[in-house]
Each structure stands twice: as C-alpha cells, then as structure tokens.
N, C-alpha and C positions, 0 to 999 in steps of 0.2 A: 599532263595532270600533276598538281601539287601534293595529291593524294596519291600515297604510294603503298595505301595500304588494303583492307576487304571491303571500304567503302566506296573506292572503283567501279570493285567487280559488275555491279551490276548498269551502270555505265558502260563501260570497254564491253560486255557481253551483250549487250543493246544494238552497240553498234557493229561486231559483228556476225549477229543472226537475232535481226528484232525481233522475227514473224516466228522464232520457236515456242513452242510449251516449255516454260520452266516452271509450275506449280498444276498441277491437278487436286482439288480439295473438293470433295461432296460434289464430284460432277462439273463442278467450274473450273477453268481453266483462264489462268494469265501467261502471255506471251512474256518475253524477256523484254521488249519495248516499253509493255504496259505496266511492269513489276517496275523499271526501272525508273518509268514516271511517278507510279506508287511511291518507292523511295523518295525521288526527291521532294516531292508533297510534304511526304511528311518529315522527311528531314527541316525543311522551313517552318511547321508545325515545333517541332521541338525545339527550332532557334527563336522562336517566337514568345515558347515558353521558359526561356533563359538558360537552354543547355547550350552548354559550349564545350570545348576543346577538355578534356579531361576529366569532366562531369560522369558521374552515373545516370544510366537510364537501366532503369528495372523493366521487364516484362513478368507477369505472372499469367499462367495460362495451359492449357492445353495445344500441343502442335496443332499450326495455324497459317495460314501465309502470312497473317499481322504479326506472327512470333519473324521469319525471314522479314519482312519488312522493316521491323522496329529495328534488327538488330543491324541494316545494313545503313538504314536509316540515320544509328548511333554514329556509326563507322564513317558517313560522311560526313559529320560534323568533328571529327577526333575525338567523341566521347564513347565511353567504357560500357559495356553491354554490360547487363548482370541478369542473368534467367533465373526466377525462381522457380525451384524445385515445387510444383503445384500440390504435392501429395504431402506435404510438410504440413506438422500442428503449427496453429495461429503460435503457439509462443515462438516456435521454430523460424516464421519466416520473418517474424518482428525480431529476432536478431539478426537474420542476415539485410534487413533492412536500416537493422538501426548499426550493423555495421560499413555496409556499403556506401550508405547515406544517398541515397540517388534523389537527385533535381526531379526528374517524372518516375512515375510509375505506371506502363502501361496494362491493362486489364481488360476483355473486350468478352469477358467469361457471360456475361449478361444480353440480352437484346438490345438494352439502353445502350450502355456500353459499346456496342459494334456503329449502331445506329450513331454513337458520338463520333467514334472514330471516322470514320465514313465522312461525316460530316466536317469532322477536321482537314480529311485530306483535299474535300472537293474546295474549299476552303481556302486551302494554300497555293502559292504558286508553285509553278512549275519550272522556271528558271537553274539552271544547271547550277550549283553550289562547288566550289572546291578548295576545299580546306587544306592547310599542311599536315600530314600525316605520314611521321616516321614507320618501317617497318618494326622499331623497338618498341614505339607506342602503348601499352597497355590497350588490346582489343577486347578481354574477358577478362570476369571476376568469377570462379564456376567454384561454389560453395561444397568442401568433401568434410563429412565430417572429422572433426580431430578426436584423437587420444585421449585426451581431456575433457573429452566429451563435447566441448563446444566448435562448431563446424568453421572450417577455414576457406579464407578467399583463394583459392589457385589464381593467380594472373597468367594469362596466356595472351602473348604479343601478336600486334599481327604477322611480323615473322614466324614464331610458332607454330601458326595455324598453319601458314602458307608451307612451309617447309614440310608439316606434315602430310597437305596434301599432295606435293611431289612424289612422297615417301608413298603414298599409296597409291597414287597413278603409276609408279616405277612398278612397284609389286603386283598389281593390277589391270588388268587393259579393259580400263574404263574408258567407254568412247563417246561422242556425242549422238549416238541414236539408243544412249540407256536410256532406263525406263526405271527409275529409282525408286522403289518402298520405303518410305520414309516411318515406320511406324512405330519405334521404339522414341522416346521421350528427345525432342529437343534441348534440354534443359540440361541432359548429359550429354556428354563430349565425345561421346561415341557416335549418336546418330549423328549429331553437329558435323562434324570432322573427317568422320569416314562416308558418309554418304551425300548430304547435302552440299559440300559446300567442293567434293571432285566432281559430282554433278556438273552442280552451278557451273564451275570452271568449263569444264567440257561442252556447256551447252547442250547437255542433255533435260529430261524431266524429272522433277521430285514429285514422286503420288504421295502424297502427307495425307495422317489418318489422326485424328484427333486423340485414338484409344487405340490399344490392343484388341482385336476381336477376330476367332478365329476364322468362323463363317466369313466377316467382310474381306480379313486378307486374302480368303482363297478365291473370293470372288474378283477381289482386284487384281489378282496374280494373272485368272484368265481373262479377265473382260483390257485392261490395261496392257497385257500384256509384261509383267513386270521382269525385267533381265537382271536386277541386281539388289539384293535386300540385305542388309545388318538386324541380326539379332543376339539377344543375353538365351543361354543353353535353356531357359524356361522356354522360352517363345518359340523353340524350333519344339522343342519337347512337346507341346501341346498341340503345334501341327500335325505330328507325327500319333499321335493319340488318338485326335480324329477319326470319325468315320469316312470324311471324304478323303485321307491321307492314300487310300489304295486308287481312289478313280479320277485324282483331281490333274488335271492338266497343268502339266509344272514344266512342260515343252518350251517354253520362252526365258527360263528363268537360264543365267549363265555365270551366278559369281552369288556363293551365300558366305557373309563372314559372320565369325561369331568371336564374342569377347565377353569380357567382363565376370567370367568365372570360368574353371575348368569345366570342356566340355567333356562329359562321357565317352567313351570310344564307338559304343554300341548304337548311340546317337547318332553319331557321325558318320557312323557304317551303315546306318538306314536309309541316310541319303545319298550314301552313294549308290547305295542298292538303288535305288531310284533315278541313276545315271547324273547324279546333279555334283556339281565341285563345292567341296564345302572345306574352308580354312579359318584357322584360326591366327587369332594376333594375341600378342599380348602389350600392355601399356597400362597409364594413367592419367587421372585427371591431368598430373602434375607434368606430361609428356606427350601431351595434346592431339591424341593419348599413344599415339602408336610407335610402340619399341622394337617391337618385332614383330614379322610376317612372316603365314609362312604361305606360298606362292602354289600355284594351282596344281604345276608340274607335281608337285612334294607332298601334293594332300594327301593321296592314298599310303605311299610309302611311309610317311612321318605322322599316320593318325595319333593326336593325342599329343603334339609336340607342336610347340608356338609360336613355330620357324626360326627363321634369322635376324641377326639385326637389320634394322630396317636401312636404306640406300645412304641417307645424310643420317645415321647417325651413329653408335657406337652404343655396347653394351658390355660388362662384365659382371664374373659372377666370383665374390671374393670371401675366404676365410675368416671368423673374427679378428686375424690380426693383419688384414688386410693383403694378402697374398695371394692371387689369383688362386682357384681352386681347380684343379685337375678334371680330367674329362670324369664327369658321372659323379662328381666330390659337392658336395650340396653349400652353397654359402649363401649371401644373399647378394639380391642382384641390384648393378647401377646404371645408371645411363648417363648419359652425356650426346650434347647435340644441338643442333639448333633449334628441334622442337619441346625444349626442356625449359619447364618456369623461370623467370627471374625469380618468385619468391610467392610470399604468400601478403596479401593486402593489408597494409598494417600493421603486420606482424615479424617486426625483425628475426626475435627471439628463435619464432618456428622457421623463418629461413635460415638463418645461419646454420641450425641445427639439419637441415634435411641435404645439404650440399657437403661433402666435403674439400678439404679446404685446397685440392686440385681442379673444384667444378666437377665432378661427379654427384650425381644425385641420386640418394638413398633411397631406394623404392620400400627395404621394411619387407621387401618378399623374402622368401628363400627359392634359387631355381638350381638346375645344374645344366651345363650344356653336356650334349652328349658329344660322342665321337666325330660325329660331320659338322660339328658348331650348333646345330639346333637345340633352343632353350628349352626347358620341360620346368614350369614354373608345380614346386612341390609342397608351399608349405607357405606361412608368414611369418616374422619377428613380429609382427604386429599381432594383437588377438582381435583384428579385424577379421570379421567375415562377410559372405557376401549373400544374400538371399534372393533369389530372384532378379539378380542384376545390377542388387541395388547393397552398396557398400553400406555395412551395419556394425559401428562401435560401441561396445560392450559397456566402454567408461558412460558414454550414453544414457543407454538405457539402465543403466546399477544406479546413476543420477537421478533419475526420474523417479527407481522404482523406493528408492528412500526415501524422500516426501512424503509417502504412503506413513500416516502417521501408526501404523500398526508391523512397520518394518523398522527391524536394524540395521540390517545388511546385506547385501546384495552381489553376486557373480553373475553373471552374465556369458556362455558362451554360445561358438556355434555347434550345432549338430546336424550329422547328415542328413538329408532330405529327400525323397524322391522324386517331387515335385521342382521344389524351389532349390535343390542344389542344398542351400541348407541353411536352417531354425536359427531362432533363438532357442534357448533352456536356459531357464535363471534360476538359482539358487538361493532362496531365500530366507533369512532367519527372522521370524516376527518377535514379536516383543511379549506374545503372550505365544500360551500353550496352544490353544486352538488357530491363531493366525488368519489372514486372509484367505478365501479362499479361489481358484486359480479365477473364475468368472469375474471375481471382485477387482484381482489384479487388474486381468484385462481391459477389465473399464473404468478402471484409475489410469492407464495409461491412455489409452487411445485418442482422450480429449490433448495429451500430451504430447505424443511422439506419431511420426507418418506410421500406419498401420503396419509395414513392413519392417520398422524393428520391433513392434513390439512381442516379444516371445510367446511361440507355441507353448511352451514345456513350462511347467512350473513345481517346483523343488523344495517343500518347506524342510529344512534342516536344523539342527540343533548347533551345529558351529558348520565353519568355510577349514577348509584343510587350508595349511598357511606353512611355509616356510621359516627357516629359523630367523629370517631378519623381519618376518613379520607379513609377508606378500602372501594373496591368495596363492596356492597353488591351481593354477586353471585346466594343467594339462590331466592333473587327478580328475578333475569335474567331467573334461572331453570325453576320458573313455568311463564315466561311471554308467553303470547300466540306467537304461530307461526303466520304468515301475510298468 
C-alpha cells in the first residue's frame, strides 16, 4: 500500500480478522470487514465532494461510529481530520472553522442528517482507494485553547499518533480480546489515542457511548463485559459516588487510565480497594498525548505519581535557566519524541515559541521527578486550569467576560473543586457601584463560552491587585478566601 499512514488501518485490519467486532454503539455492532467497507464508501463520497490530499474534513458530533468512519475515511484520501469540540459556543466553533477552513463538514447530529449520510455511503463505491500518504503527513488538527485566549490547531502527524500508540501498547498489555469503553469525548486526544485507536490496532472492540452516564457505564461494564476504559478524575469520581459502586460487577474490567488532571490519591485507593489496576499518564494535546506512563506493576507503590517517560520518548524537568533540576527540585517540564507536534496550524509565531531551539517542547507545566525517575506533575507556568477534564484559559473567559457592557475588568482563576477537580472564580470590577449580578453574568456567558469554562464563583471588586509592572497578580486572587 501507498498509504503508510491511519488510513490503512482499517484495510490491513480487515484483512487480518474481518469477522471481528471493532464498534459496539446502542446495541449495533460492525465487524472490522464491514467498518472497512464503510470507510472506503465514504472515503469516495468525500472524493466526490472535492476533498483531496491536504484538505480539511471537519466532523462535529457526539461519539459515534460516523466520528471513526469520517476520520479514517479523511485518512484514506491524505486529508486532515479536524473534530469539533461539540460543547463549544456557536462563536467558538465558527473560529475553529473559519480557521481550519475544511472542504466538508460532517454532522449526523439530526435524523435527516444520519438518514443523509447513510445514504451517501450506499451511494458510493466500494472500490479500494490508495492514496500516498507520508507518516509526516498532518493526520490532525485538535483545537486547545490558547493563552490569548483564542484556541489553537495542535497538528498531530500520522507518525505521532502511531508512535504513541506503541508507546501505550509497550506500557500496557493491550491484546486483541479487549473490550474497549470508549466514553470520554472523541474529540480529545485522550480517548482518540489512548483507547480507540490501540484498540483498532489490536483488533480488539470499541463499546463508544455517545455521553457520559453513569447508570449506562455500569451497565456496559457488566452486560459487554468491558476490560479496559480511559477516563478524566470526574468520571471515575462519580462512579465511585454511586450507589451501585459497592455491588456492581467490575470482575472483567483489567486496565483503568486516567489523565487529564491530577488524580486524588484517595480516588485511586478506592479502586484498588476494589482489586482493580488503576494508572495514571501524563501528556498533551501537543504530545498526542502521552509523555508518561505509569505501568500497572508501579500503580500501588507510585499512587499519585505519573510514571515514567514513555518507551519512544524522552522527558525533562529544567530550572528557569535551563539546567536540569535535581531529584524533587520543581521546574517545568519538556518532552521531546516522536510523538510531539510539528507546530500549531497556521501559526508560526506560537510554534516557534513552544519548542526550544534543541526540539524540546515546552509543556508550560511545572513537575519534579522524584528519586526512581517518576514524574509528579505540581503546578503550571501557565494559569491554565483544568475542570472536569477539560483544559479552561482564564485569558478566555476575562475575554468574554468584558464585553459585558457593565464590566471593566476581569481575573479569572482556578479554584479547588470537589467535584470537578476545579472552578472557575472571576473577579470582576463593573463600571458601576451596584454591578452585575453573578446569575446575570452567568447568562452573558453561556450563549458565549462551552458551559465548562464559564465560572462558578463570582467576585465583584473595587480594583485587581497588580504588580509594579502593571500585571494582575493571580496567585493573590488563588488563595483569596471564598465569601
């Protein structure tokens, strides 16, 4: 094949075990034979509609097998996946639209809509298609938002991908009789990457859920039998909160990762109480995503620690003046590897600035490794934070919340959470004495921003504490007391 990149996969996986389940969705099931005719269906469907080699194809949606479809679909004609984020305000996804600029957009969120597609693929031939396709390729364009407030394209190659699914098959013993939970959002790079796509490869099953719900997971856990599930510290948190968390049969289950924010130790420790292996990684979008594992042997011993770096790749944790930092010495952390962006779509400027000029790449966290090498990620250079799984910048929402023609100014940070890991709390100075009030805010935002940044906490204040050069001071605002 000419194609040497994820638009193979499900060709080459066709042909060696057609008659498997690779998709379980609402009770339906498609074989790897029949997914891979699917693909190339509509892979002709989209060459029909003028995408070619290099083109954007958008998906917007909830997990779906039309989301795997469209994207492997892109893959075999050499064009660029971009998933939208579905929980994004309409202004939100008209920029990463009007940045991406995609030839299709596919949407199946409707009946019509499905009923189209459907109809598109029976429509097309079936004819095997094979395009040239570099492993350097640009495979993804996975929008995180920026500092600036305006969100960026992370590119991630088909090397990147591929490379990191090595990286967790080595750390992992993923085999082809998993039984995959696909229920955290396709759209980020975690479920993509880490579950769906070692799956794929293995020829095991993906059970894809359209939503998080906790009743239907526990039910798919037993009736599916599920061995292996990714989730963000919320989603295991609210298992564990349940009433069925003491009787539920979790006997099948054999590999639970979790990412995307520090998990609790206590968390962690419930399900081991529960005899289950539960590990954690850490990574980014920009690292597609996994930097480090930490491995099942090492999950009791190392609770609360992010493992190692991962097999193909490399990690350091350096001082502001760039000199490795000593064991338990806090600096921020880099990676370097083959599953690390070329850059960001578009945007020189923000690549140049996130690599340094050896190819290291700037993560903006702060970690420290300890004594046995294991990273312990502590803190950010960034005043990102993360809520519920889902990465939330402050320049963001202080953006939005200025608009409000009854605001001056605006802080934005995170606060601890017991639910969601952790809040918004914005600080706001209105323009009059009496101000908005927090319900008002609320719903000046929300037509604006995806629900999850918009802040719990709201703070009318008479001035922002600020430094002598003139910057808010934010770390003043983190530990101010709540009212």
């Amino acid at each position: 094949m000419r194609n040497s990149g994820l638009g193979s996969w499900p060709c080459r996986r066709a042909r060696m075990s057609p008659d498997r389940v690779a998709i379980v969705h609402s009770g339906q099931e498609l074989t790897y034979a029949e997914l891979a005719e699917r693909v190339t269906r509509l892979a002709h469907r989209l060459r029909a509609d003028g995408v070619r080699r290099g083109d954007r194809v958008a998906y917007r949606g909830p997990n779906h097998p039309s989301f795997v479809e469209t994207m492997f679909a892109a893959h075999v004609l050499g064009a660029i996946f971009v998933p939208v984020n579905f929980r994004l305000a309409p202004p939100e996804v008209d920029h990463v639209l009007a940045d991406s600029s995609p030839s299709v957009v596919v949407d199946v969120g409707t009946p019509e809509a499905a009923r189209e597609y459907e109809r598109g693929l029976a429509d097309s031939p079936a004819d095997p298609i094979d395009e040239p396709v570099d492993p350097d390729d640009v495979a993804l364009i996975l929008y995180t938002s920026g500092t600036t407030g305006r969100p960026k394209g992370a590119m991630l190659t088909h090397a990147n991908l591929i490379w990191n699914t090595y990286n967790l098959l080595v750390s992992m013993d993923i085999t082809g009789s998993e039984r995959t939970l696909v229920s955290a959002p396709l759209f980020h790079v975690a479920a993509l990457a880490q579950t769906l796509l070692p799956t794929f490869l293995k020829g095991g099953t993906a059970v894809i859920t359209s939503s998080w719900d906790v009743d239907r997971v526990y039910d798919l856990i037993e009736r599916e039998r599920i061995t292996y599930a990714f989730g963000v510290a919320t989603m295991y948190a609210d298992l564990v909160a349940s009433p069925r968390w003491a009787t539920a049969d979790l006997s099948s289950l054999r590999h639970l990762l979790c990412g995307g924010a520090a998990v609790p130790d206590s968390l962690i420790r419930a399900y081991q109480e529960r005899g289950l292996t539960f590990c954690q990684g850490y990574g980014l979008t920009e690292t597609a995503p996994g930097a480090t594992a930490l491995e099942a042997a090492e999950s009791v011993r190392k609770v609360g620690s992010a493992g190692v770096p991962v097999f193909f790749g490399e990690v350091r944790v350096v001082r502001a003046d760039g000199v490795d930092a000593r064991v338990d010495e806090p600096g921020e952390v880099l990676v370097r590897g083959p599953n690390v962006t070329p850059g960001y779509w578009r945007d020189p400027a923000a690549s140049a600035a996130a690599f340094l000029p050896d190819g290291w790449f700037r993560t903006g966290d702060v970690g420290r490794f300890d004594a046995d090498g294991h990273l312990h990620v502590v803190d950010r250079l960034k005043d990102m934070f993360i809520s519920g799984g889902e990465n939330v910048y402050p320049a963001e929402v202080e953006n939005a919340l200025v608009e409000h023609p009854d605001v001056v100014e605006a802080a934005v940070v995170g606060v601890p959470d017991p639910r969601w890991g952790e809040v918004g709390r914005a600080f706001v100075r209105p323009a009059s004495g009496r101000g908005p009030t927090r319900d008002e805010l609320r719903a000046f935002l929300l037509p604006r921003l995806a629900k999850y940044k918009v802040p719990v906490h709201f703070d009318l204040v008479d001035h922002l504490p600020r430094t002598a050069s003139g910057k808010v001071r934010k770390a003043a605002l983190r530990h101010h007391p709540l009212p």
